[in-house]
C-alpha positions as CSV (number, residue, x, y, z in Angstrom):
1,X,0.0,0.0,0.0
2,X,1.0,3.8,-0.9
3,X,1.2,6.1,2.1
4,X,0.4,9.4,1.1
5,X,0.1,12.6,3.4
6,X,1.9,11.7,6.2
7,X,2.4,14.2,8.8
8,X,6.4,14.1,10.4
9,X,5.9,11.6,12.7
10,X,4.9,9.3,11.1
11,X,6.7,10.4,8.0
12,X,10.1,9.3,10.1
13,X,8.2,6.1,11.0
14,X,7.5,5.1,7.7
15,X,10.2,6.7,5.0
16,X,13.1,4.4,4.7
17,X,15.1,7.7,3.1
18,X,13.6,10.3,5.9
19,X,17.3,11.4,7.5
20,X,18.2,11.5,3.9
21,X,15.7,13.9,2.8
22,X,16.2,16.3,5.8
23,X,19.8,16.0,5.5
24,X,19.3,17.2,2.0
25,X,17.1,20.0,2.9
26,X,19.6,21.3,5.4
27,X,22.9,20.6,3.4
28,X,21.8,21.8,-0.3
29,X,23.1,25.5,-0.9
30,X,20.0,25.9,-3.1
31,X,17.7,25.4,-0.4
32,X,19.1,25.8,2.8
33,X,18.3,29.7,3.1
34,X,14.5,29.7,3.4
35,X,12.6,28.1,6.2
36,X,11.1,25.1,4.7
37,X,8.9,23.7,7.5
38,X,7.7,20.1,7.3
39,X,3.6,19.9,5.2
40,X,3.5,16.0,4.0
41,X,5.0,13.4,3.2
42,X,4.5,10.2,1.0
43,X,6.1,6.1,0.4
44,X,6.2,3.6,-2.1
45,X,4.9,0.2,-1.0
46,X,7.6,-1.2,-1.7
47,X,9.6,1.2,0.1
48,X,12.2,2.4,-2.7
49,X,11.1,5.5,-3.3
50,X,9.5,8.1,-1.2
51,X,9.2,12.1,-0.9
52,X,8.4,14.8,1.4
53,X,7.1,18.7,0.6
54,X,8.1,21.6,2.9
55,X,6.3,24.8,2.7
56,X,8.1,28.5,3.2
57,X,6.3,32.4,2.9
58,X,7.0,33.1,-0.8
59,X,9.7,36.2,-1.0
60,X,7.1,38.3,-2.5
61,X,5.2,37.4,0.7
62,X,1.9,36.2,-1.0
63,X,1.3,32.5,-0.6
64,X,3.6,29.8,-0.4
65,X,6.2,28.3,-2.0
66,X,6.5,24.6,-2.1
67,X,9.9,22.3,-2.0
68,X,9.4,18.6,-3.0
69,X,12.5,16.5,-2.1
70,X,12.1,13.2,-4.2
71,X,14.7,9.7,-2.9
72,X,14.4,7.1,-5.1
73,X,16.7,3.8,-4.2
74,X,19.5,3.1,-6.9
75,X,20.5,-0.6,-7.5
76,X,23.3,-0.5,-5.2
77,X,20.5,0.7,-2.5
78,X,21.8,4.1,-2.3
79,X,19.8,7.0,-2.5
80,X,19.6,9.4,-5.3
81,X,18.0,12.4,-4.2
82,X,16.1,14.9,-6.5
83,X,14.5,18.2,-5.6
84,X,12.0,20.6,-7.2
85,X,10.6,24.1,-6.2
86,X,7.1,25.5,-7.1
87,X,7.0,29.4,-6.9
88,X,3.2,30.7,-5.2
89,X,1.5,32.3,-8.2
């Protein structure tokens, strides 16, 4: 079964790649300046892949922006780790 819109908790319970994707967050010069707090999270089934969205006040101060960090497993079972940004309209 796919878990979708976890909160953080459980989030950390459930994601396989969770220190990963905060590691990410906090480490990643392209992200690390704006306060991305924690909104949901999902996982695979079958565990290999998983992501998590953080929200921040957009610059402009209207709305939100949203940060999806994205872990997929490799072959090797590392993690690669992939991130997108959606600018509030």
């Amino acid at each position: 079964m796919v878990q979708f819109n976890l909160d953080e908790d459980k989030f950390w319970k459930w994601s396989p790649a969770a220190a990963e994707i905060f590691a990410y967050r906090r480490e990643n010069k392209d992200i690390n300046t704006m306060p991305w707090g924690f909104d949901r999270g999902g996982v695979s089934d079958d565990r290999r892949s998983t992501w998590a969205s953080f929200l921040c006040v957009a610059l402009s101060g209207w709305g939100k922006d949203e940060l999806t960090i994205s872990a997929t497993m490799n072959e090797d079972s590392s993690w690669q780790i992939t991130h997108a940004i959606k600018r509030a309209p």
